[in-house]
C-alpha positions in Angstrom: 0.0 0.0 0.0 1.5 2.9 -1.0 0.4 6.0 1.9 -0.9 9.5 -0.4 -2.4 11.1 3.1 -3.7 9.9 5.9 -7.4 9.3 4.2 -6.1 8.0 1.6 -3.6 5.3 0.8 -3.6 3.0 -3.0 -2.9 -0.7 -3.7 0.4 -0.7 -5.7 -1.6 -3.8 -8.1 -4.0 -1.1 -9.1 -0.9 0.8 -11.1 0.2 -0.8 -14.9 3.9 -0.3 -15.7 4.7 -1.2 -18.8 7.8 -0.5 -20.3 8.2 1.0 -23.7 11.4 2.4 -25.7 12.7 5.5 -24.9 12.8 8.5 -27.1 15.8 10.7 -27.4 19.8 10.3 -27.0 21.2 7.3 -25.6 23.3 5.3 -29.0 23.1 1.7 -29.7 20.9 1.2 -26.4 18.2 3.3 -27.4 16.9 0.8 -30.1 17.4 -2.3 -28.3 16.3 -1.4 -24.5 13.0 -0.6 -23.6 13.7 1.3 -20.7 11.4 3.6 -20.9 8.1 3.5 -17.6 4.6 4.2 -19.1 2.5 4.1 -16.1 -1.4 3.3 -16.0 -3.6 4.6 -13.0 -7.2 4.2 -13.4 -8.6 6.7 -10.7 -11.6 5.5 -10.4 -10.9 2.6 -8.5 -9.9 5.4 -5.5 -12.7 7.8 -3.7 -11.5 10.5 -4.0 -13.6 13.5 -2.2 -15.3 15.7 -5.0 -13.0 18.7 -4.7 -10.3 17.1 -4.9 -11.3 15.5 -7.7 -11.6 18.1 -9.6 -7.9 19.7 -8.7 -6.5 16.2 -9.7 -8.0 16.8 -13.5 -7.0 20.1 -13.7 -3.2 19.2 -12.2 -3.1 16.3 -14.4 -4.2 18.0 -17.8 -3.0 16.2 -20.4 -1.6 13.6 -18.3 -5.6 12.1 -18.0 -7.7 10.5 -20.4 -11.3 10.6 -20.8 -11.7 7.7 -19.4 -10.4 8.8 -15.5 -6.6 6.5 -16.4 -3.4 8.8 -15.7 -1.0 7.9 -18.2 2.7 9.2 -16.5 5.6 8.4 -19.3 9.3 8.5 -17.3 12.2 8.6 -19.3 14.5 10.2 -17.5 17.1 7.6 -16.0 18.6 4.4 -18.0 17.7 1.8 -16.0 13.9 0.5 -16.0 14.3 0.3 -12.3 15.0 3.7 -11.7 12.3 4.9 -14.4 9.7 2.9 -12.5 10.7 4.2 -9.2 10.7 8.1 -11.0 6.9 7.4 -12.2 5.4 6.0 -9.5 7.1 9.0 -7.2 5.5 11.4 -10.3 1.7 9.4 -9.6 2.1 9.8 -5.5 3.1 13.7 -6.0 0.5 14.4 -8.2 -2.2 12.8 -5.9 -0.9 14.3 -2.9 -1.0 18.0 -4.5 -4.2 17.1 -5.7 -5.4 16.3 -2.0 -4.3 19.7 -0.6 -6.9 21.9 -0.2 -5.9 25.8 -1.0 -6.5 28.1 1.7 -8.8 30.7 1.1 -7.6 34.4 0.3 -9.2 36.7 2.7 -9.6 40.2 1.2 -8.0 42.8 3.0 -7.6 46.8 2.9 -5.2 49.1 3.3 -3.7 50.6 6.4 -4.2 54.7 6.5 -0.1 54.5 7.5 0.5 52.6 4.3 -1.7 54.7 2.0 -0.1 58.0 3.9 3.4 56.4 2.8 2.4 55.4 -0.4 1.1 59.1 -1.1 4.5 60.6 0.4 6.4 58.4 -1.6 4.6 59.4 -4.9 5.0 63.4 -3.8 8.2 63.2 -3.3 9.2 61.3 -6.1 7.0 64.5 -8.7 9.0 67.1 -6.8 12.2 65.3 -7.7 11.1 65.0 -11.6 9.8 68.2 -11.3 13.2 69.9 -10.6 14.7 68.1 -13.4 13.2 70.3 -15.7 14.9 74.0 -17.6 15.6 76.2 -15.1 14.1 79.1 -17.5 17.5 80.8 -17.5 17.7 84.3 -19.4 20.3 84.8 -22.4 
């Protein structure tokens, strides 16, 4: 079982690795290795509360299919070991900044100290430009 939070924990049977030949650099090992992780999540085998959800879809964009199934493609290591290691750590992060909820932004005004500053700042900023200009000097 692999832990997400502490509501929610998956069964590492319910993710598909199959392995796939990488894309990219790599020489003569490139078209005879397939060392390349495609990972298969279907999440709707998990209950997942509604909110949360819906941040997982918009986290995973193109990472989710119709269908609910998280595809996650790792490629980054040479070894299919460390590629399958690197997707499923990709799938737990995912879910776990899916399950964060965001806090809420409370509105706030200004202080009258911080709009008095502000306003001092501006004026004596325009009396600096101001004195910058011809002095209007007589020939």
């Amino acid at each position: 079982m692999l832990r997400i939070s502490r509501d929610l924990a998956i069964d590492e049977n319910e993710i598909e690795i199959a392995f796939v030949r990488a894309s990219g650099p790599g020489g003569q090992n490139v078209n005879k290795l397939s060392t390349a992780a495609q990972l298969r999540f279907d999440t709707r085998r998990i209950s997942l509360p509604a909110d949360a959800a819906a941040r997982l879809l918009r986290l995973a964009g193109q990472r989710m299919t119709k269908d609910g199934v998280i595809v996650i493609h790792a490629q980054r290591f040479r070894t299919q070991d460390r590629n399958r290691s690197d997707a499923i750590d990709r799938l737990l992060e995912l879910l776990r900044e899916a399950m964060v909820r965001p806090t809420l932004r409370r509105p706030t005004r200004p202080t009258l100290g911080s709009k008095q500053r502000r306003l001092e700042g501006k004026k004596r900023r325009g009396d600096i430009k101001a004195r910058r200009g011809s002095r209007g000097f007589d020939d």
